[in-house]
C-alpha positions in Angstrom: 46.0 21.5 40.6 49.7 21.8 39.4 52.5 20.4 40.9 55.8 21.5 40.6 57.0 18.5 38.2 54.1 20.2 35.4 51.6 17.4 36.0 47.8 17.9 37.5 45.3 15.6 39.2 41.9 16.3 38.2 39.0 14.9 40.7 36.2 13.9 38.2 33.8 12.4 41.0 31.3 15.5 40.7 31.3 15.2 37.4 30.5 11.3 36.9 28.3 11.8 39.2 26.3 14.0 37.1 26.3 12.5 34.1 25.5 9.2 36.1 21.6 11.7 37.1 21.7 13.5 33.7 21.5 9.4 31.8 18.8 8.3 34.0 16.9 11.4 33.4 17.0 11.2 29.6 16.0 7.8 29.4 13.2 8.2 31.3 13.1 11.7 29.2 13.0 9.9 26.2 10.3 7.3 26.7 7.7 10.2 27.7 9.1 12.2 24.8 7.9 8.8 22.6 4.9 8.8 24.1 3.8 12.4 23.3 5.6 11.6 19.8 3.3 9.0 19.3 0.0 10.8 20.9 1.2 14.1 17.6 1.4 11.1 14.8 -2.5 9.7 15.7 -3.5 13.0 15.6 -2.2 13.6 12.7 -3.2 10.5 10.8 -6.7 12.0 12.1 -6.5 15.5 11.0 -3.6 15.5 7.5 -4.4 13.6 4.3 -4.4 10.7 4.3 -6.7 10.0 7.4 -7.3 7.2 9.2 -10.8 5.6 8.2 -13.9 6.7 10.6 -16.9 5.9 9.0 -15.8 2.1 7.6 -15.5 1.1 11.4 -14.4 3.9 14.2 -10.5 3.2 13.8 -10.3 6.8 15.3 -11.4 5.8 19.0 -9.7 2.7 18.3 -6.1 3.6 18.4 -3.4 2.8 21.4 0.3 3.1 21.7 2.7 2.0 23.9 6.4 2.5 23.8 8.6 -0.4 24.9 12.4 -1.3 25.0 13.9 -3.5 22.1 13.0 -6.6 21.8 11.7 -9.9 20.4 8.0 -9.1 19.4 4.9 -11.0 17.8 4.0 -7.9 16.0 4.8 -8.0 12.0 6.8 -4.9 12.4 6.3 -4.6 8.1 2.5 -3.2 9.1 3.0 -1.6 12.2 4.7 1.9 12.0 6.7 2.7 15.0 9.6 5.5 15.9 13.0 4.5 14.3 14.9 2.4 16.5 17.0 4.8 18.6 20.0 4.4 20.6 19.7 6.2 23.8 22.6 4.5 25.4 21.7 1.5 27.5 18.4 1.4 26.2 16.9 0.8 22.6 13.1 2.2 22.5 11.1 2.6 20.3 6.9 3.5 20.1 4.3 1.5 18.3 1.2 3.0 17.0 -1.6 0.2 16.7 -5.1 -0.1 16.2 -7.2 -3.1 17.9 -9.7 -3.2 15.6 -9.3 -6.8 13.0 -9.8 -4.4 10.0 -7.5 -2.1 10.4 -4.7 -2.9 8.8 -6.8 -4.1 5.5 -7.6 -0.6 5.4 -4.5 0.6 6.1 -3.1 -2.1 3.3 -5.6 -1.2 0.8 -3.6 1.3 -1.6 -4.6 -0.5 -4.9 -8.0 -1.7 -4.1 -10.9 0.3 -5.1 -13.0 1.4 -2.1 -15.5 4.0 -1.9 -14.3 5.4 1.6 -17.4 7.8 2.4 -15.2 10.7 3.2 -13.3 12.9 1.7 -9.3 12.8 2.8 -9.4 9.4 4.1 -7.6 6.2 3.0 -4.7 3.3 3.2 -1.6 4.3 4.7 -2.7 6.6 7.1 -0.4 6.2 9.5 2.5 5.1 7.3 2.2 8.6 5.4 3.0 10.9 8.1 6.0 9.2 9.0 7.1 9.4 5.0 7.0 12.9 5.7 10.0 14.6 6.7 8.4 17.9 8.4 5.9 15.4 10.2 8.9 13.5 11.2 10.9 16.0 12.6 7.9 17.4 14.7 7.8 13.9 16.5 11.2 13.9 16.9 11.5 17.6 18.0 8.6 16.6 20.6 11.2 13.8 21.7 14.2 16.3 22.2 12.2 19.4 23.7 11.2 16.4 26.5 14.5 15.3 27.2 15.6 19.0 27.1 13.4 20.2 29.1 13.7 17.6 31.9 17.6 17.6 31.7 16.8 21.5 32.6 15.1 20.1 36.0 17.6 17.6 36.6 
């Protein structure tokens, strides 16, 4: 409102408020959208060329993921692909796709060994691959981004 020496007051409460609802919810946004990211790349490494290996062990049934915040871990983050590292505010996140099974990542690894893989379209870097792959990437991402959309909407 204006006074008569020309300066306002603005009462911002409402607003921080808001934003204080529209933060929580896209963090919590963001960690489903990761988790439906993740769900699209194991399907893919199933379905797009290079595929994960079925018939050398069932790595297809084998697969989890589980999206954490950032921190220390025991996992050699060179052979495990995960989302990129983002920074949603607060919180760092980010989504590891892993398979349980001890032969997994030598088959993952295996790019210059010669193995005769008893189907067609499979091989190493299955995983690796889709996320190499711009258009693949983006889909994840846009699956991350539609979430928190789409739940800010409902906030």
């Amino acid at each position: 409102m204006s006074d008569p020496a020309g300066s306002f007051s603005l009462d911002l409460g409402e607003f921080l408020k808001r934003l204080q609802i529209a933060d929580k919810v896209s963090l919590a946004a963001a960690k489903k959208g990761l988790w439906e990211g993740a769900a699209a790349l194991k399907k893919d490494a199933d379905e797009i060329v290079p595929m994960t290996p079925h018939l050398h062990g069932n790595l297809r049934g084998n697969a989890r993921r589980s999206v954490k915040a950032k921190g220390p871990s025991k996992i050699n983050k060179d052979h495990w692909p995960k989302f990129q590292d983002e920074d949603l505010g607060p919180a760092k996140f980010s989504v590891l796709v892993t398979y349980c099974a001890p032969y997994a990542e030598r088959w993952h690894e295996a790019v210059d060994e010669a193995i005769d893989w008893s189907e067609t379209g499979v091989g190493p870097k299955y995983l690796e691959a889709k996320m190499a792959r711009k258009d693949l990437r983006d889909k994840y991402y846009k699956l991350i981004a539609d979430r928190i959309k789409e739940e800010l909407g409902n906030a």
